[in-house]
Residue frames relative to the residue before (quaternion, step in Angstrom):
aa qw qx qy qz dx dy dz
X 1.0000 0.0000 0.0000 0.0000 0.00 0.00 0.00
X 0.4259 -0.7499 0.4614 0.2085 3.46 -0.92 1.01
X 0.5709 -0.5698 0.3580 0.4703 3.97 -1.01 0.50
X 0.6048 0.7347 -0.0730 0.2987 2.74 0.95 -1.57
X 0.7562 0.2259 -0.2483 0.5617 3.99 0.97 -0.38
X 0.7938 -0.5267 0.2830 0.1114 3.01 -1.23 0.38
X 0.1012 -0.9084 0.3746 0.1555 3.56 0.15 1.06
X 0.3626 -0.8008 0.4155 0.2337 3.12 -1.26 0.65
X 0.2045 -0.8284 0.4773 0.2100 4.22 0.06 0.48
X 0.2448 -0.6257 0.6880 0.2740 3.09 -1.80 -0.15
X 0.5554 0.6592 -0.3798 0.3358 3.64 -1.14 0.30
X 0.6443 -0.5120 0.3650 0.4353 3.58 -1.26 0.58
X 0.6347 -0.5786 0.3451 0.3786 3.40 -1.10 0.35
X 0.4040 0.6335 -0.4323 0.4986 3.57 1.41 -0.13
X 0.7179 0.4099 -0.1616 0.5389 3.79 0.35 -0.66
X 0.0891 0.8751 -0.3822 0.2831 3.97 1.02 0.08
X 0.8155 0.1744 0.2213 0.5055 3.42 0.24 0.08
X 0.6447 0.3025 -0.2678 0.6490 3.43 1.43 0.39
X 0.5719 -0.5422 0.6086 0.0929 3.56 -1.12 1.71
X 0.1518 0.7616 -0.5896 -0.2220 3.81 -1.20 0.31
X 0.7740 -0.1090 -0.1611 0.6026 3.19 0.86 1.32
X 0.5287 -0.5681 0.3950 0.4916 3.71 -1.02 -0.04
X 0.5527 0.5154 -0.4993 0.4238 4.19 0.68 0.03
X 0.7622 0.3349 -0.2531 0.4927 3.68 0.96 -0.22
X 0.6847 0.4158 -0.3532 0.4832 3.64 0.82 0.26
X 0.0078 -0.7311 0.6795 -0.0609 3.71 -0.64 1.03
X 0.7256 -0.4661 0.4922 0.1186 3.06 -2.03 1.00
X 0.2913 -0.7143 0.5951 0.2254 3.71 -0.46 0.67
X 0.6139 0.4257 -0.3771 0.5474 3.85 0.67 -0.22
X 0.6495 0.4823 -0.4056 0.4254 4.02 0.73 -0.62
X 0.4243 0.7147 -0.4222 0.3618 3.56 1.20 -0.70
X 0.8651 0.3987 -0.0349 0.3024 2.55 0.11 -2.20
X 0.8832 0.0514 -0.3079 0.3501 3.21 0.93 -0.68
X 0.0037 0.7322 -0.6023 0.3180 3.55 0.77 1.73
X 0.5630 -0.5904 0.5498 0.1793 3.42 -1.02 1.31
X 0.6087 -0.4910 0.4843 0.3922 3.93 -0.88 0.70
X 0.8404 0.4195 -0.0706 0.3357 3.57 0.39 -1.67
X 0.7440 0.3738 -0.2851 0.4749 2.97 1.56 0.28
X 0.4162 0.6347 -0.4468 0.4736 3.24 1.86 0.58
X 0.8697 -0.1158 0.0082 0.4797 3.75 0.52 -0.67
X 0.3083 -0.7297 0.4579 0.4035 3.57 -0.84 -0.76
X 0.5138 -0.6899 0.4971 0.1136 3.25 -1.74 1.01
X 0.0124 -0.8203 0.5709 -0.0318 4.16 -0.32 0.65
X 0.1761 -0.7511 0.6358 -0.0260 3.22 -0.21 1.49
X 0.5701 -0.6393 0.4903 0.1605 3.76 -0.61 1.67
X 0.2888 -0.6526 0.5128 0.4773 3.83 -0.63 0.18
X 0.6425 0.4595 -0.4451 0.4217 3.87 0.76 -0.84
X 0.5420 0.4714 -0.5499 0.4261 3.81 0.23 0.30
X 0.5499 0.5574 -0.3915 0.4834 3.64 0.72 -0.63
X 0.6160 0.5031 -0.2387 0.5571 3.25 0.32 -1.74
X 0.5959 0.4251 -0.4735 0.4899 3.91 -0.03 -0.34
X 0.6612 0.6592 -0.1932 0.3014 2.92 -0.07 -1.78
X 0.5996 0.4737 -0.1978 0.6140 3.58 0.48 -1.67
X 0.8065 0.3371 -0.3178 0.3673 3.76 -0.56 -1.49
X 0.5736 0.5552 -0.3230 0.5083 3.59 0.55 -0.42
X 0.6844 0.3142 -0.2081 0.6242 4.09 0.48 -1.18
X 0.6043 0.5343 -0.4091 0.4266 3.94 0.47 0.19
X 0.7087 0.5453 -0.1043 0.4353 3.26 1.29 -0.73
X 0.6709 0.3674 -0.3783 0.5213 3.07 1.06 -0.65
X 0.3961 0.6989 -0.5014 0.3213 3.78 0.54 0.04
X 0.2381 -0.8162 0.3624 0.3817 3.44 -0.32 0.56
X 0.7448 0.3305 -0.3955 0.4238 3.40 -1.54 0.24
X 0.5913 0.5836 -0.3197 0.4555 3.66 0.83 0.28
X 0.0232 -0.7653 0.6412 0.0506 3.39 -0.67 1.13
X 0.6979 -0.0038 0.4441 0.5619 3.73 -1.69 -1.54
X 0.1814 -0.4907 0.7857 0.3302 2.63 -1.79 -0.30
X 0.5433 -0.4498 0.6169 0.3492 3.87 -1.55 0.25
X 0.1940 -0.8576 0.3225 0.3505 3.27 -1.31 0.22
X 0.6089 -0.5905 0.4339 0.3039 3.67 -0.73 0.47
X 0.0040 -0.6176 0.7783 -0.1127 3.87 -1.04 0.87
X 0.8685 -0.1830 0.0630 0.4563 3.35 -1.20 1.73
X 0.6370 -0.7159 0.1756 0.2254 3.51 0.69 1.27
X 0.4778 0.4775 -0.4739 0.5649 3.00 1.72 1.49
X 0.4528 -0.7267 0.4427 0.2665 3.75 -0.75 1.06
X 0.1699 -0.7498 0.6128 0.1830 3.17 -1.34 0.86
X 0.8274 0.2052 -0.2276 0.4707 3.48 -0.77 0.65
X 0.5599 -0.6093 0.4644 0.3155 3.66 -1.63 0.81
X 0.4352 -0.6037 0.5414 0.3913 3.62 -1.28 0.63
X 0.3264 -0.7104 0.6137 0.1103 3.03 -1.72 1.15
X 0.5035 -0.6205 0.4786 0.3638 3.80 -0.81 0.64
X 0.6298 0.6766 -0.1500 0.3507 3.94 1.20 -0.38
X 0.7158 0.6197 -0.1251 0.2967 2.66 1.83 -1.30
X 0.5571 -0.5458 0.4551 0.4296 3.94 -0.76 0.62
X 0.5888 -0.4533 0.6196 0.2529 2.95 -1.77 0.19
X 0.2089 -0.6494 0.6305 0.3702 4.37 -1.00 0.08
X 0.2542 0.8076 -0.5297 -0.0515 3.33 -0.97 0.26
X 0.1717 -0.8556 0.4865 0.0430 3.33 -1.00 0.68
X 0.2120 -0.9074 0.3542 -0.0795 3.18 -0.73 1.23
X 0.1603 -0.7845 0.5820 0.1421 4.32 -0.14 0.74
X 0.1136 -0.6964 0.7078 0.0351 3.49 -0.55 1.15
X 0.1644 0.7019 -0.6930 -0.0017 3.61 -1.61 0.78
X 0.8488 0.0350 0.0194 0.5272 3.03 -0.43 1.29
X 0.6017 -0.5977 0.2359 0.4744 3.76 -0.41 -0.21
X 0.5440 0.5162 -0.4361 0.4975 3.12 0.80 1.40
X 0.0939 -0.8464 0.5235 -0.0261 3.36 -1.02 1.13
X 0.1786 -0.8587 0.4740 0.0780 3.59 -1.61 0.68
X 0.0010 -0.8746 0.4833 -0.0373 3.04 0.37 0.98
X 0.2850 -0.6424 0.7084 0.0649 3.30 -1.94 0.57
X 0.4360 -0.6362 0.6306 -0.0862 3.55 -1.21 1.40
X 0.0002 -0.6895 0.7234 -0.0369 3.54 -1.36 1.29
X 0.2313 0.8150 -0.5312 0.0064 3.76 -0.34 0.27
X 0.3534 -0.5188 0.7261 0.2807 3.58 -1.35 -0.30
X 0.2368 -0.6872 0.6771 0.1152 2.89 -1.99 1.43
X 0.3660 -0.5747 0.5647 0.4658 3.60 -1.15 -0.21
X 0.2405 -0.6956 0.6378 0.2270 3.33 -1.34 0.37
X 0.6475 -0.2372 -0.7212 -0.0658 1.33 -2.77 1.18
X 0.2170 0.6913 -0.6868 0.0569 4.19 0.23 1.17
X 0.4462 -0.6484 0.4885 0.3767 3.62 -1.10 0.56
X 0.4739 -0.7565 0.3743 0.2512 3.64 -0.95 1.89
X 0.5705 0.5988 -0.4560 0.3287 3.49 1.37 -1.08
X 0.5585 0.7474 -0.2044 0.2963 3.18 0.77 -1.08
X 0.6064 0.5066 -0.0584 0.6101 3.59 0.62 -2.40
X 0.7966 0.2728 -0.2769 0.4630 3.70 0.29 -1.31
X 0.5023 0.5843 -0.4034 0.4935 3.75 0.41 -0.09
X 0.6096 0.5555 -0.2659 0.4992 3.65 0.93 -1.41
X 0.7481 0.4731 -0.2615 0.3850 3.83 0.59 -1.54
X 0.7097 0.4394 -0.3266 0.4434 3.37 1.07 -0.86
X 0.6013 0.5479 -0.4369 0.3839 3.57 0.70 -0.60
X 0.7030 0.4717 -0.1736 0.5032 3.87 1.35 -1.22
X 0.5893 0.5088 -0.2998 0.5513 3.69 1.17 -0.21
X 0.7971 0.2960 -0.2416 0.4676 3.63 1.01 -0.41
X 0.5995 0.3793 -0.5339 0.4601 3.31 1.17 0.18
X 0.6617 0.5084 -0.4505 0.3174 3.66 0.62 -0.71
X 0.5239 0.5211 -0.3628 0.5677 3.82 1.03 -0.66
X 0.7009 0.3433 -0.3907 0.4880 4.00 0.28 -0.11
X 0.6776 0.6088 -0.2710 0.3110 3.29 0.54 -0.76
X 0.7194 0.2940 0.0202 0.6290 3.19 1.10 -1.57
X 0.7543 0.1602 -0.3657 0.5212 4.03 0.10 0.07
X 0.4562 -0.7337 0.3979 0.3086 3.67 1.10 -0.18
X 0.5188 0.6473 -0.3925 0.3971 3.36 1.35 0.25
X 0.6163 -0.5549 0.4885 0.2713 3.90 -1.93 0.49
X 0.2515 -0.7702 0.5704 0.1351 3.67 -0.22 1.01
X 0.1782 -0.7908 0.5734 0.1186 3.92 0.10 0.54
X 0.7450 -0.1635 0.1733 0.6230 3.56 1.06 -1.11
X 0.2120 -0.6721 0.6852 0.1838 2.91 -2.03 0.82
X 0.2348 0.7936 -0.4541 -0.3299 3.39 -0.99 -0.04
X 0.3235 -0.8579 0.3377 0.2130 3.57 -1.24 0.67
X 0.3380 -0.6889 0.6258 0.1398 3.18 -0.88 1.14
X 0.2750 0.7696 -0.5508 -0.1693 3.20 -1.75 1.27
X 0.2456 -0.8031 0.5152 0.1711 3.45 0.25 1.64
X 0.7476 0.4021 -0.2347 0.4736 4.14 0.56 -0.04
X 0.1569 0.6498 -0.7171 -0.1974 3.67 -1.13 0.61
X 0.0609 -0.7047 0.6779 0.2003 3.96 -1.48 -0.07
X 0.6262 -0.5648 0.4955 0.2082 3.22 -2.02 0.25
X 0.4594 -0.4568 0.5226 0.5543 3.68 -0.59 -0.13
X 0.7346 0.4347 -0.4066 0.3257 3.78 -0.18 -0.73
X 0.6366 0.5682 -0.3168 0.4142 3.85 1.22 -0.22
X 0.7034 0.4431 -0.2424 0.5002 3.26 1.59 -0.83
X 0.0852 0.8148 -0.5723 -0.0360 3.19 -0.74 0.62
X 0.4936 -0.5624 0.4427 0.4940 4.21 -0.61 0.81
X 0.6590 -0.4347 0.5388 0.2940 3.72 -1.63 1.04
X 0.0312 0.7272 -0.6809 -0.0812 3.91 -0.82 0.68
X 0.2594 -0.6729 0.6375 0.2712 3.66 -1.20 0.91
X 0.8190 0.1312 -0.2853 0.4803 4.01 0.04 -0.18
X 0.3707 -0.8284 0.4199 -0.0052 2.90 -1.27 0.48
């Protein structure tokens, strides 16, 4: 550390101006020009991903939620509102994620599902900054426009 710049302290303001060793006293110019990525470290949660994903599944068209399913009989009606489920294994700055949706019918699924994964991996790069290696989609559900209807709270 040079004489010459400026030191930064810890401590009550009585103490101002007094270093309490060199592991606690840092350069105002080293601050600044330290690189972002070498100041700390960032941990993107896997259920933020999983957010992420279920949200960028959706906006695809013809693609809704899926309802969910209890011993491989659905409970409840698909909603035109609903998220995608998704789940996701982050290691490191790479991630894998997996995709539940609902198709409309009669759209062609290879297609729709081909559509989700391309939009599920740019929006998951883009916005958590991470490498999508793979998506895969699961669709155990198709509905009609006439089945979906937006979630009303009064009635």
């Amino acid at each position: 550390m040079s004489s010459d710049s400026p030191v930064l302290t810890k401590g009550a303001p009585a103490t101002e101006g007094h270093a309490f060793g060199d592991d606690e006293s840092f350069s105002i110019d080293a601050l600044a020009a330290g690189d972002a990525e070498n100041r700390g470290a960032l941990k993107i949660a896997d259920r933020v991903v999983e957010k992420v994903a279920g949200a960028a599944a959706v906006e695809v068209d013809h693609v809704t939620g899926v309802p969910r399913r209890l011993l491989g009989q659905t409970i409840g009606k698909v909603k035109a509102d609903s998220q995608a489920r998704a789940s996701a294994k982050v290691d490191g700055s790479v991630v894998s994620l997996s995709v539940s949706v609902a198709v409309e019918y009669p759209m062609p699924v290879r297609q729709v599902a081909a559509d989700v994964r391309s939009k599920v991996m740019e929006t998951v790069g883009r916005l958590c900054g991470l490498q999508v290696v793979d998506v895969h989609v699961d669709v155990p559900h198709f509905f009609t426009k006439a089945t979906t209807q937006p979630t009303r709270r009064v009635q």
